[in-house]
Backbone as ProteinMPNN parsed JSONL, in Angstrom:
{"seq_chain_A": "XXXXXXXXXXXXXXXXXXXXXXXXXXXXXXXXXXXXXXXXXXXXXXXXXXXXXXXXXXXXXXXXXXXXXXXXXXXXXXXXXXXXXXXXXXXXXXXXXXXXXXXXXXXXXXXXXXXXXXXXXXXXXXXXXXXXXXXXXXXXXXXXXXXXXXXXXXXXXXXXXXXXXXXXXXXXXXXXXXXXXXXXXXXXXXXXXXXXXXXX", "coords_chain_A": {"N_chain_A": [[14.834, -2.895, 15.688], [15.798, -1.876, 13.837], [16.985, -2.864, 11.621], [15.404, -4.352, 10.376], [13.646, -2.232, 9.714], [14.965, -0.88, 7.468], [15.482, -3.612, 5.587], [13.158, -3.847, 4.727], [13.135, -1.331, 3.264], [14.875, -1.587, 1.32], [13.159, -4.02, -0.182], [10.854, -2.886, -0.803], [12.332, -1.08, -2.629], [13.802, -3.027, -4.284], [11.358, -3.426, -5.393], [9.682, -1.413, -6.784], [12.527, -0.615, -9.052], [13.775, -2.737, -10.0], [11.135, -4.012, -11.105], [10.266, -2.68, -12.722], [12.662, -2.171, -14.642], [12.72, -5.201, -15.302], [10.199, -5.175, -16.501], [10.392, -3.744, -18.57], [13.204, -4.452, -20.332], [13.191, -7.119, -20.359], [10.844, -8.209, -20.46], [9.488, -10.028, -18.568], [8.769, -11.428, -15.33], [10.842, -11.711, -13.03], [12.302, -13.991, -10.496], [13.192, -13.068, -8.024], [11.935, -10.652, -7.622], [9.23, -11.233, -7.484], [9.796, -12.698, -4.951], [10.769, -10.335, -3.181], [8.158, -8.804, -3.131], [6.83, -10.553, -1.51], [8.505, -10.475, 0.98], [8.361, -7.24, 1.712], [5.659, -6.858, 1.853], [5.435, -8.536, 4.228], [7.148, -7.652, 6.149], [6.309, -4.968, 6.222], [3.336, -5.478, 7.434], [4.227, -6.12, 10.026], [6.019, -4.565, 10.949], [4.827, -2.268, 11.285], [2.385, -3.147, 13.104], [4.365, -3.528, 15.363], [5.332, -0.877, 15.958], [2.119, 0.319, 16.275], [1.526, -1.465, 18.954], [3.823, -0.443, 20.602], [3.459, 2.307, 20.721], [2.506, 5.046, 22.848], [-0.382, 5.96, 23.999], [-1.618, 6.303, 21.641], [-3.701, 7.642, 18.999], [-6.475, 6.372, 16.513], [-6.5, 8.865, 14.968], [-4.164, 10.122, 15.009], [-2.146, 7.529, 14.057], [-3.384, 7.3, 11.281], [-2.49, 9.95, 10.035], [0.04, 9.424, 10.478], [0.415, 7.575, 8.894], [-0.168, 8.273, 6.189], [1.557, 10.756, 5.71], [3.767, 8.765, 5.743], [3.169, 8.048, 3.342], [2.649, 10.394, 1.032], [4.632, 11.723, 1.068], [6.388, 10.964, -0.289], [5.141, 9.638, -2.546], [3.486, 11.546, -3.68], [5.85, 13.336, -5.24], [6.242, 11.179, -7.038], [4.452, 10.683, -8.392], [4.515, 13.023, -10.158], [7.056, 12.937, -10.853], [6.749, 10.628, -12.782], [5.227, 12.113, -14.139], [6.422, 13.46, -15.741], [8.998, 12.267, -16.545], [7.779, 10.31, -18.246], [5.783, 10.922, -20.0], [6.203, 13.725, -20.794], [8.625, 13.874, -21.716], [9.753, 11.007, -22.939], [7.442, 10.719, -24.158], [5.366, 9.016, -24.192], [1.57, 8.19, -23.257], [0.108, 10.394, -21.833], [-1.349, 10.847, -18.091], [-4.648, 10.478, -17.954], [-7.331, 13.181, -16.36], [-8.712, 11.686, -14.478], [-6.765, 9.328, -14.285], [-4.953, 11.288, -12.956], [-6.801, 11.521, -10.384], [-7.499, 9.284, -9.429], [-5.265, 7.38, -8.745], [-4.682, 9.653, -6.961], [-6.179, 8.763, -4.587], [-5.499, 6.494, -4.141], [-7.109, 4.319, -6.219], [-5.824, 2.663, -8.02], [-5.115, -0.241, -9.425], [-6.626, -1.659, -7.99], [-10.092, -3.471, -6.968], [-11.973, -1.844, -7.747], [-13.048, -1.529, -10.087], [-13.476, -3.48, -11.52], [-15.47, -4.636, -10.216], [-17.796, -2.744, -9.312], [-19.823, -1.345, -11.572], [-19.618, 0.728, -13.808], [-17.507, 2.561, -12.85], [-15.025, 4.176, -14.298], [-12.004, 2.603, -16.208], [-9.259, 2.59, -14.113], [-5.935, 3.667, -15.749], [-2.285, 2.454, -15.799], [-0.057, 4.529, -14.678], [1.051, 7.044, -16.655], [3.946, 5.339, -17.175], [4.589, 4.067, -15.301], [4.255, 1.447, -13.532], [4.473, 0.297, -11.451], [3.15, 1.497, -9.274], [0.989, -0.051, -8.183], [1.541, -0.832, -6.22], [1.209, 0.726, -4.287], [-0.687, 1.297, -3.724], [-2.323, -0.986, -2.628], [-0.869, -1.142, -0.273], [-2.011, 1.39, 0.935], [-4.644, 0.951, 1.571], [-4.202, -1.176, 3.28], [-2.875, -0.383, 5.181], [-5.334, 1.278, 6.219], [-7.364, -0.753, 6.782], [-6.592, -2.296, 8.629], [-5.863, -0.31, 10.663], [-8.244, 0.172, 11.551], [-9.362, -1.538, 12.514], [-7.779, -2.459, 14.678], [-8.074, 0.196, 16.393], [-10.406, 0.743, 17.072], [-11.674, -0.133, 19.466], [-11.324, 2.444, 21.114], [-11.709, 4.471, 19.67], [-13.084, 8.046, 18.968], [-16.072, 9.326, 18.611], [-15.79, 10.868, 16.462], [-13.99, 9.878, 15.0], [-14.749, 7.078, 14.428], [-16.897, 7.685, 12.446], [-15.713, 8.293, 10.437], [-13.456, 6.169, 10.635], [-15.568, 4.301, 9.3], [-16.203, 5.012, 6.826], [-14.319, 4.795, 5.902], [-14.258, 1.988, 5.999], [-15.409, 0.918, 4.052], [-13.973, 1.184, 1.241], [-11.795, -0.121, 2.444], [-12.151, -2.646, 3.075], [-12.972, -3.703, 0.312], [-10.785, -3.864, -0.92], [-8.623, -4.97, 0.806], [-10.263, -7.8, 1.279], [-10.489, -8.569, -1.352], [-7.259, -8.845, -1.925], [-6.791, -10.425, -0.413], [-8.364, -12.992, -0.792], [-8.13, -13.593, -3.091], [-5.771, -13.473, -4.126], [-2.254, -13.099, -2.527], [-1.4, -11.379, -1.556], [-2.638, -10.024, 0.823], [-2.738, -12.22, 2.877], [0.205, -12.133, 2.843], [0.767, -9.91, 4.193], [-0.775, -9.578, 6.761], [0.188, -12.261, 8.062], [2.655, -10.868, 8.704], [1.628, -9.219, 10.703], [0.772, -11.074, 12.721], [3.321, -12.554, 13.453], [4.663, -10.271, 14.655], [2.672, -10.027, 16.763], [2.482, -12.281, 17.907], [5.14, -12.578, 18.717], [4.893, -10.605, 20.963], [3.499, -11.903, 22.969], [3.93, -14.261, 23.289], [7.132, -14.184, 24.202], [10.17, -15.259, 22.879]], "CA_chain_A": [[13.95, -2.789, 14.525], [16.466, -0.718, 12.864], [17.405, -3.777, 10.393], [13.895, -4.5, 9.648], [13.091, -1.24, 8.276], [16.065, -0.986, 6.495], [15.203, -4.5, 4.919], [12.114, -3.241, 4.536], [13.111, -0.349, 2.935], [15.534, -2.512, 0.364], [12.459, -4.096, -0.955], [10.525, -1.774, -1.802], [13.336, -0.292, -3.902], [14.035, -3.618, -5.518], [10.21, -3.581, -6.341], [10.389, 0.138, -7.622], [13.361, -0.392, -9.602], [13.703, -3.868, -10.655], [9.999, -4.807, -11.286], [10.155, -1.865, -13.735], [13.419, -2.83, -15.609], [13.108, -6.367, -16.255], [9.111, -5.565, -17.371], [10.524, -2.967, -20.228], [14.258, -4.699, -21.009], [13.144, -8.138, -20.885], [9.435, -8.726, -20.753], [9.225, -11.102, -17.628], [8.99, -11.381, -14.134], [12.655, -12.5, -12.605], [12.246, -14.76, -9.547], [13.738, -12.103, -6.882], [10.974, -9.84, -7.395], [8.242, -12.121, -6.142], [10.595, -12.696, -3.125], [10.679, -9.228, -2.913], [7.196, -8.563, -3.019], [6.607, -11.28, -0.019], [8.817, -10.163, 2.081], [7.821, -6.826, 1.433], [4.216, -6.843, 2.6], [5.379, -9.259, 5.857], [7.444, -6.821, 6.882], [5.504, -3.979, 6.368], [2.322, -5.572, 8.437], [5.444, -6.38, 11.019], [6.499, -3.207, 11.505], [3.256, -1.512, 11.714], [1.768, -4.322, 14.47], [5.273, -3.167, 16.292], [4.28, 0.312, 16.293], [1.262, 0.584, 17.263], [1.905, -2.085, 19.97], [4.803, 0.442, 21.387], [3.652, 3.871, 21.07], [1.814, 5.161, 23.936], [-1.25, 6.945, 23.617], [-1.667, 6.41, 20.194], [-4.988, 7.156, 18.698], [-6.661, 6.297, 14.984], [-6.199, 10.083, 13.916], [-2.385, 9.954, 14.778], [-1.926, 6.673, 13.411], [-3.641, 8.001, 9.836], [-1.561, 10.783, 10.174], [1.741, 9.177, 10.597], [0.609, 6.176, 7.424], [-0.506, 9.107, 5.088], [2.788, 11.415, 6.35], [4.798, 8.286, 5.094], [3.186, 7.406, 1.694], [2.092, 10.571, -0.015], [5.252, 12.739, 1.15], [7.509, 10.514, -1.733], [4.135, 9.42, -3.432], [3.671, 12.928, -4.821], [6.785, 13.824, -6.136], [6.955, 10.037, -7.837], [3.612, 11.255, -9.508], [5.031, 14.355, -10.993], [8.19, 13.075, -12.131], [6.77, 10.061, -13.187], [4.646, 12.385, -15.435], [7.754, 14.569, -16.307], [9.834, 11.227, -17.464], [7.137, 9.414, -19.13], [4.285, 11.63, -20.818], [7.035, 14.904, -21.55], [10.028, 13.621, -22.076], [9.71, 9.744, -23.647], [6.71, 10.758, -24.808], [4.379, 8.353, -23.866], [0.306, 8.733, -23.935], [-0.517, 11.369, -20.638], [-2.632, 10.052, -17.83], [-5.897, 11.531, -17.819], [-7.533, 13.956, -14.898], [-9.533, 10.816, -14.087], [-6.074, 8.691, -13.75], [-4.414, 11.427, -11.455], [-7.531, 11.519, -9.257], [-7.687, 7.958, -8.933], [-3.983, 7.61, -8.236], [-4.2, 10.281, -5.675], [-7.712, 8.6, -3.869], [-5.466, 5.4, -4.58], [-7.777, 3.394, -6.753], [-5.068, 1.85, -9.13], [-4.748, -1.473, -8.945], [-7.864, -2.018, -7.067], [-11.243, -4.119, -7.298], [-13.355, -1.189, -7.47], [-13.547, -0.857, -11.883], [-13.898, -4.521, -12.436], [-16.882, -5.288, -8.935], [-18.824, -1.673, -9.15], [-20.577, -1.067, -12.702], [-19.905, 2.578, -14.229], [-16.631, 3.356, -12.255], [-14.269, 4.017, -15.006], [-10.842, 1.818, -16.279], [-7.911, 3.186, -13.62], [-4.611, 3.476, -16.495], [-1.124, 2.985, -15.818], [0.248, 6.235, -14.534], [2.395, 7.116, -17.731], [4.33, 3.896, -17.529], [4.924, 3.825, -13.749], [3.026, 0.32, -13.706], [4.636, -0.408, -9.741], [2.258, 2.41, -8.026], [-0.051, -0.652, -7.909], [1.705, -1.557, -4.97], [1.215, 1.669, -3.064], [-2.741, 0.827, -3.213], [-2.367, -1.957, -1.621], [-0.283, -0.581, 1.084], [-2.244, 2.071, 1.883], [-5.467, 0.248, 2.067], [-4.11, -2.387, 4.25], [-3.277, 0.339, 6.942], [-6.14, 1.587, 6.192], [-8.035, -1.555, 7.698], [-5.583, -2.353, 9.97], [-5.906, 1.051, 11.528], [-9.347, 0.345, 11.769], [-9.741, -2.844, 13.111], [-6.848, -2.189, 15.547], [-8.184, 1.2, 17.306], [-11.812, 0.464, 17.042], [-12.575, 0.368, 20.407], [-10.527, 3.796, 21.776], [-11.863, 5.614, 19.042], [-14.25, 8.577, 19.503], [-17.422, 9.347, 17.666], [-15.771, 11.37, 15.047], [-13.076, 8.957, 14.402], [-15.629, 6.496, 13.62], [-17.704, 8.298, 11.631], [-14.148, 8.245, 9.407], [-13.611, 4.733, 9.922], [-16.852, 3.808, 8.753], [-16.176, 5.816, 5.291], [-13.082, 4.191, 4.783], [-13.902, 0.754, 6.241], [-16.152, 0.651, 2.973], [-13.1, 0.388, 0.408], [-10.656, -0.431, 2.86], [-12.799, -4.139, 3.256], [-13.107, -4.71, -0.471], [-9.437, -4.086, -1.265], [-8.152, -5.901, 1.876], [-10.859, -8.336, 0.875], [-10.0, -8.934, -2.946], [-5.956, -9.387, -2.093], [-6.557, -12.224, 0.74], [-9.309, -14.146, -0.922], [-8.216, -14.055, -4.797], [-4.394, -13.06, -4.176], [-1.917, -13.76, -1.654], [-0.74, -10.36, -0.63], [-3.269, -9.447, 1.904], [-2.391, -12.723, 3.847], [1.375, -11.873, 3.76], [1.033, -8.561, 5.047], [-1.399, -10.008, 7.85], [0.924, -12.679, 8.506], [3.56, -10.32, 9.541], [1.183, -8.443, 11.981], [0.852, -11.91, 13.636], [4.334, -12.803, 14.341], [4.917, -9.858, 16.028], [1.49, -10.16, 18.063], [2.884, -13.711, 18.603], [6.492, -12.445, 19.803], [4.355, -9.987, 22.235], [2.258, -12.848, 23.703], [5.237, -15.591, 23.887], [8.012, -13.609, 23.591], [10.965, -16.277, 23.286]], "C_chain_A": [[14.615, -2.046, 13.361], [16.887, -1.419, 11.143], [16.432, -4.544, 9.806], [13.471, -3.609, 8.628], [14.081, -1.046, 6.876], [15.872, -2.778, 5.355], [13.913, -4.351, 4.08], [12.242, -2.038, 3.292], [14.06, -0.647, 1.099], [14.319, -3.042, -0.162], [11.315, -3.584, -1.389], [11.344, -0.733, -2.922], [13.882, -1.255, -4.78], [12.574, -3.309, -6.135], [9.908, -2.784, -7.302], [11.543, 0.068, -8.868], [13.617, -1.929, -10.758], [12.84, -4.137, -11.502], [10.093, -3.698, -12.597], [11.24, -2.327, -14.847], [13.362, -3.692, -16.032], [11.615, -6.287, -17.312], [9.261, -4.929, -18.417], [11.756, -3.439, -20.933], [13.37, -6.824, -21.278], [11.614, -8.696, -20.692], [8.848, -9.625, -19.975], [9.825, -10.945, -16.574], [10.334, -11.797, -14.046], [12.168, -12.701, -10.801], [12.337, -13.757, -7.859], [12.322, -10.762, -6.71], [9.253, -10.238, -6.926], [8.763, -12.263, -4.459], [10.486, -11.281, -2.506], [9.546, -8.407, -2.403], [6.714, -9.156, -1.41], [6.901, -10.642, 1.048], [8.824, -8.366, 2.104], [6.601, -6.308, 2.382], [4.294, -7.533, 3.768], [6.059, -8.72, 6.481], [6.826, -5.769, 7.093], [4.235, -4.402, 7.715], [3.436, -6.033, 10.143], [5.326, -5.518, 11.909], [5.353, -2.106, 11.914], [2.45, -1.893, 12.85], [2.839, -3.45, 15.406], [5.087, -1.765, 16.603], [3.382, 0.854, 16.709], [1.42, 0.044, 18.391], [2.866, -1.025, 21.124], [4.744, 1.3, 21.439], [2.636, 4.244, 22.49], [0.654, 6.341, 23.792], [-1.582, 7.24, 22.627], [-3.044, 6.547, 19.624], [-4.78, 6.657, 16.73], [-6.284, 7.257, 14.062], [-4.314, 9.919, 13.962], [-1.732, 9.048, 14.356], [-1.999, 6.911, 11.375], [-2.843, 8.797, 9.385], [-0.654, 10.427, 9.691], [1.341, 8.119, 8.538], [0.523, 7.689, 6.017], [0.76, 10.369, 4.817], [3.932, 10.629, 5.188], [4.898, 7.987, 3.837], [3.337, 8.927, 0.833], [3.485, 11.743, 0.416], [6.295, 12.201, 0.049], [6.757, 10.066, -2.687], [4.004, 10.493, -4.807], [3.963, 12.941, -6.265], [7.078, 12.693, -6.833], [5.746, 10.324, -8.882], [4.193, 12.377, -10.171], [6.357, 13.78, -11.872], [7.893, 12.024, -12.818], [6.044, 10.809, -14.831], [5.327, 12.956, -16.31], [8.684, 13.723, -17.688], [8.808, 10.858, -18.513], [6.098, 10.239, -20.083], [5.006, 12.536, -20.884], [8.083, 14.457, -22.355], [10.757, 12.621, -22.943], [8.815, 9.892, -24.272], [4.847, 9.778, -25.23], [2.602, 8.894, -23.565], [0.418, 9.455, -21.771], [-1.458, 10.933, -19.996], [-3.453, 11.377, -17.747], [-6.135, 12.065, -16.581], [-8.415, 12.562, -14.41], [-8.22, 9.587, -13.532], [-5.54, 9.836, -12.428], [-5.416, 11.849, -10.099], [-7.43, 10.512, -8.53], [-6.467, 7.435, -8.226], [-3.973, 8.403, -7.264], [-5.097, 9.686, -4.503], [-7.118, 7.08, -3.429], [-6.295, 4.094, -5.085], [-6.863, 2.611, -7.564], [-4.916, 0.742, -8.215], [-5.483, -2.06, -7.856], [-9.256, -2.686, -7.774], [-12.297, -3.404, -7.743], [-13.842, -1.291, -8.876], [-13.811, -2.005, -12.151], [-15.199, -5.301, -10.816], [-17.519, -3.914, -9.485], [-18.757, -1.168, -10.814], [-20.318, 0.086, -12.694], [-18.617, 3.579, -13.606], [-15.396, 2.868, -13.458], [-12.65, 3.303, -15.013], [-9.557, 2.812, -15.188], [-6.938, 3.215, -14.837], [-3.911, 3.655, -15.796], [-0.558, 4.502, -15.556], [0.961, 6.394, -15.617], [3.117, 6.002, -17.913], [4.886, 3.822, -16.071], [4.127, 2.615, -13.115], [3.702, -0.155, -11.476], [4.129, 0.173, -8.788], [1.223, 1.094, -7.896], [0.307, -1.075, -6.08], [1.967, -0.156, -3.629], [-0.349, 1.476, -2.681], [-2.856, 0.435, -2.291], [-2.449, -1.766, -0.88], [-0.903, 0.132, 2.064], [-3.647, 0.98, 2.487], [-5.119, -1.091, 3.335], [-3.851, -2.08, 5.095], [-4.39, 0.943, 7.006], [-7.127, 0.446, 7.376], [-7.609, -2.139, 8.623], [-5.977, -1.455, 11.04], [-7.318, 0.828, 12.306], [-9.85, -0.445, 12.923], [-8.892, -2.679, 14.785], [-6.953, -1.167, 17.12], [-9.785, 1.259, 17.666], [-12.655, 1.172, 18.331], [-12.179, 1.807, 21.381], [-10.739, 4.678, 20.62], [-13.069, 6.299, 18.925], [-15.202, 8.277, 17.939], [-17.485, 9.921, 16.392], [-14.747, 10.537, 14.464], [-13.779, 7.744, 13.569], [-16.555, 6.823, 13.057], [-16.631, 8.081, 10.312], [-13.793, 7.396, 9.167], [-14.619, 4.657, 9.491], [-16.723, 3.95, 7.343], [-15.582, 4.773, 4.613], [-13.015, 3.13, 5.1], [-14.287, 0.327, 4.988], [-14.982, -0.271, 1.723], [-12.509, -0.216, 0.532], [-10.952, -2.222, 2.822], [-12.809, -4.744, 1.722], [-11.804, -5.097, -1.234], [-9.156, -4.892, -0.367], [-8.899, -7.209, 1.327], [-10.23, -9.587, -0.38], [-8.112, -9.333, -2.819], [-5.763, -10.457, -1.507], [-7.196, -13.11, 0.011], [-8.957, -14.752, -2.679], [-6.404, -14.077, -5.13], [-4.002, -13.131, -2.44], [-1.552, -12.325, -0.391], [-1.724, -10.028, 0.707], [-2.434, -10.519, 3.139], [-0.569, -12.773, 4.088], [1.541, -10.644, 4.372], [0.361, -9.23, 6.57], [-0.312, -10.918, 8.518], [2.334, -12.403, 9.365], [2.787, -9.542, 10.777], [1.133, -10.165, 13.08], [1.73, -12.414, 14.068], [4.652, -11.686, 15.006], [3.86, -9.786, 17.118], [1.929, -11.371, 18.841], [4.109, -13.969, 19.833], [5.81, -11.969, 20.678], [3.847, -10.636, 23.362], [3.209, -13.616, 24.047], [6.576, -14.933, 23.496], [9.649, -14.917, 23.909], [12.452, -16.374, 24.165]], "O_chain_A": [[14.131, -1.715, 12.279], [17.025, -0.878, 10.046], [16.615, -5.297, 8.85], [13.124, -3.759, 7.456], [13.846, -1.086, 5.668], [16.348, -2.69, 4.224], [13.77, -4.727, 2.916], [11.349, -1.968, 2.448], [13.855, -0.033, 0.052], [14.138, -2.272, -1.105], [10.845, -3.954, -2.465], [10.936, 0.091, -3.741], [14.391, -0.895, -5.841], [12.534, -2.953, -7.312], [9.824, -3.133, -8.479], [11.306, 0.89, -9.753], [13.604, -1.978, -11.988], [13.207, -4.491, -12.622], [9.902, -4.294, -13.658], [10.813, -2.823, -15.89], [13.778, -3.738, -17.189], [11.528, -6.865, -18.395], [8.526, -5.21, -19.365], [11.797, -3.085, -22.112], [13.178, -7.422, -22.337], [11.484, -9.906, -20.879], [7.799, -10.139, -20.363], [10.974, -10.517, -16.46], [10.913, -12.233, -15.041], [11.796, -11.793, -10.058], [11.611, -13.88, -6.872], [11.993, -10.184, -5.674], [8.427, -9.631, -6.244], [8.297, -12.031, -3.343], [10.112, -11.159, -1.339], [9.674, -7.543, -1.536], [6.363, -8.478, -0.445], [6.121, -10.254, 1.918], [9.735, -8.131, 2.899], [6.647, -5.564, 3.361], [3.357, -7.341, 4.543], [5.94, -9.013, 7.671], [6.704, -5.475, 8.282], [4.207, -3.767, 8.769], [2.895, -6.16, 11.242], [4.856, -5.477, 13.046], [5.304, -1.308, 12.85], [1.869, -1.042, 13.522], [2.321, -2.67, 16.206], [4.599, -1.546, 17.712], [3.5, 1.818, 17.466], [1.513, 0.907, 19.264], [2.561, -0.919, 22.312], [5.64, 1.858, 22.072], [2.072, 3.278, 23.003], [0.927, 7.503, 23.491], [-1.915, 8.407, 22.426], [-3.705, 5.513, 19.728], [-3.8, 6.59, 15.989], [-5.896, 7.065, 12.909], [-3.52, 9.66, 13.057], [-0.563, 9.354, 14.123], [-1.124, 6.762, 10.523], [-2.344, 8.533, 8.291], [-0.278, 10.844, 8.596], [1.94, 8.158, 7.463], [1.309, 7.776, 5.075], [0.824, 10.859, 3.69], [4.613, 11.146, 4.302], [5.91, 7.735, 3.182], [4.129, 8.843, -0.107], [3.231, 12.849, -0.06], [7.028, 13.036, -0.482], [7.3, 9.952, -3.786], [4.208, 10.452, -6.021], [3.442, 12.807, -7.372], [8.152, 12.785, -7.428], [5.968, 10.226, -10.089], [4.067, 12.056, -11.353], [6.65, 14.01, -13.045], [8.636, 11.987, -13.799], [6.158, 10.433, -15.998], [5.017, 13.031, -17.499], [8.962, 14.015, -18.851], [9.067, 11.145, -19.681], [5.79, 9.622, -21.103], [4.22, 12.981, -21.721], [8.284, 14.715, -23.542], [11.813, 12.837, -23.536], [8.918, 9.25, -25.317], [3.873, 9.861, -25.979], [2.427, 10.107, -23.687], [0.778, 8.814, -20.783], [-2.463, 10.555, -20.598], [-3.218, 12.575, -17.587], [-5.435, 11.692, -15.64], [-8.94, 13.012, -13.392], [-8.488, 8.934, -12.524], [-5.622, 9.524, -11.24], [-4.99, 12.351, -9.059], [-7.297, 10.532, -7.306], [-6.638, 7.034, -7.075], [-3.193, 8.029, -6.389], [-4.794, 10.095, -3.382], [-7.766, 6.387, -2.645], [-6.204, 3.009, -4.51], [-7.424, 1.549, -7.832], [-4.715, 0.635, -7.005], [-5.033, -2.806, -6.986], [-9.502, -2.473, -8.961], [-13.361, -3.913, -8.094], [-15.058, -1.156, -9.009], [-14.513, -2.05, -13.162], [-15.516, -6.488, -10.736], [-17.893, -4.227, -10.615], [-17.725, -0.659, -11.251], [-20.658, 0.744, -11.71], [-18.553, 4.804, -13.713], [-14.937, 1.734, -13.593], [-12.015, 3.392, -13.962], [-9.031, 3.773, -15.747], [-7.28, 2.122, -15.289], [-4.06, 4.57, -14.985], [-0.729, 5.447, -16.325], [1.876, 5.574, -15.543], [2.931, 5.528, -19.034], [5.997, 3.29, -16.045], [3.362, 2.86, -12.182], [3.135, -0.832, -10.619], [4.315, -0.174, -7.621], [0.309, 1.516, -7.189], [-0.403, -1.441, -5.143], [2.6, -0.121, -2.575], [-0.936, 1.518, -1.6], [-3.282, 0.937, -1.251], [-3.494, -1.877, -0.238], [-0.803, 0.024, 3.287], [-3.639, 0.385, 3.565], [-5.925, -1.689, 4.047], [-4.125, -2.736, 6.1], [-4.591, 1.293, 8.169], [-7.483, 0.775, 8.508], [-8.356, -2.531, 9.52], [-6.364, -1.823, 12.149], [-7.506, 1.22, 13.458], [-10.506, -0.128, 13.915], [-9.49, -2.8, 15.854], [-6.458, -1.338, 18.233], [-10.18, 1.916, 18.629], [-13.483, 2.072, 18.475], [-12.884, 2.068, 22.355], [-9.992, 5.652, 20.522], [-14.108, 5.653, 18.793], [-15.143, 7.592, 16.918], [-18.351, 9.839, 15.521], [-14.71, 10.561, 13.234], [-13.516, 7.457, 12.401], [-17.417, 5.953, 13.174], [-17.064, 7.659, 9.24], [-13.57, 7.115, 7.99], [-14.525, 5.656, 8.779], [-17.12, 3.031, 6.627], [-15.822, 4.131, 3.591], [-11.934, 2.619, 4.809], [-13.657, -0.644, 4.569], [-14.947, -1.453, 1.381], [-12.155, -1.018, -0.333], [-10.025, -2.989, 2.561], [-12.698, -5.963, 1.586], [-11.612, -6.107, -1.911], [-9.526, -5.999, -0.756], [-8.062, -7.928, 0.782], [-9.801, -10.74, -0.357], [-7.683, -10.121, -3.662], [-4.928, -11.322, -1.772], [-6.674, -14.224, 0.046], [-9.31, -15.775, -3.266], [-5.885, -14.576, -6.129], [-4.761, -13.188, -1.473], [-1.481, -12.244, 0.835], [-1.065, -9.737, 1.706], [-1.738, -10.064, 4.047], [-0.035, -13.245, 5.091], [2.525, -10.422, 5.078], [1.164, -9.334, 7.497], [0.18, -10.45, 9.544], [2.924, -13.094, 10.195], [3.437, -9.296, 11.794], [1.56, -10.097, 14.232], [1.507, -12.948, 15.155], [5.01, -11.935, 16.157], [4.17, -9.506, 18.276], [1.818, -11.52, 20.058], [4.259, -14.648, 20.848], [5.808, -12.744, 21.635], [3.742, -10.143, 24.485], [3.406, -13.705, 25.259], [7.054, -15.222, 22.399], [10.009, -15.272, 25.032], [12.962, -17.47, 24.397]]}, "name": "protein", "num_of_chains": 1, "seq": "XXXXXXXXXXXXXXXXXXXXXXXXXXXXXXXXXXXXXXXXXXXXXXXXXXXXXXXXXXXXXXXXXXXXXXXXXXXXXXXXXXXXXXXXXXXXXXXXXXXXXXXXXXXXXXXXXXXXXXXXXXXXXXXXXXXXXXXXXXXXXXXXXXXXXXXXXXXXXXXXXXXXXXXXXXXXXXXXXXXXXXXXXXXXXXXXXXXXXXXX"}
């Protein structure tokens, strides 16, 4: 699995890096960063299926744990310096206390401001326009997690899913049914459920 994550780990840094340069030097997508995106989210639901599948004794809280461990420990510090570069330093307009809540709760780039009446516009973090794709991410272990541990999880665990099946269903929701990403992340949890079952 070592050349998975590592592939894995390559596109998310073209998406990060690329998706940002060509949208401020030249004003348009470039072909590789859709590819990027794909494979992307089918590895990610991959590698996550393979994981849980192989750890032993794994519950919902240590699963949460480990997903929230991996996003918000480089999440952070990409909020801070994104605010450092872009709103100190270039000079750009400052997100509001209402963007870095929403950004930290991950609402950017989510269904919730244009389905639920009265929940204010998410902005652009400073000009960091590719956190949309940490939303996603998390939400999709989010319902993953959920769906996955369901029945081995106690009474306070689901009390917790329950909270977070709420958003976790209309994001997951809104990327499969109107957009494609939900079903390539899903799609990777099913080839490796598939290798597990028929392994070739």
């Amino acid at each position: 699995m070592q050349f998975e994550r590592w592939l894995h780990f390559l596109c998310w840094l073209d998406i990060q890096l690329f998706w940002r340069a060509t949208c401020q030097l030249v004003r348009k997508t470039m072909p590789f960063q859709s590819l990027a995106v794909v494979v992307f989210f089918w590895l990610s639901g991959f590698l996550i299926t393979y994981h849980c599948l192989t750890r032993v004794k794994y519950s919902f809280s240590e699963y949460m744990i480990d997903r929230f461990s991996r996003i918000y420990v480089l999440y952070v510090p990409a909020m801070l310096i994104s605010f450092v570069v872009f709103a100190l330093l270039i000079g750009r307009t400052a997100p509001t206390a209402w963007d870095w809540i929403a950004h930290l709760f991950q609402l950017q780039h989510t269904p919730f401001t244009r389905m639920i009446e009265g929940v204010p516009r998410v902005n652009i973090f400073g000009g960091n326009s590719v956190f949309w794709s940490i939303a996603v991410e998390w939400w999709l272990y989010v319902f993953f997690g959920i769906v996955f541990f369901w029945r081995d999880m106690s009474a306070v665990e689901r009390g917790l899913a329950a909270v977070l099946a709420i958003p976790a269903i209309l994001v997951v929701g809104y990327f499969t049914i109107w957009e494609s990403i939900g079903w390539e992340w899903f799609l990777g949890a099913l080839a490796l459920i598939s290798i597990s079952i028929c392994p070739p």
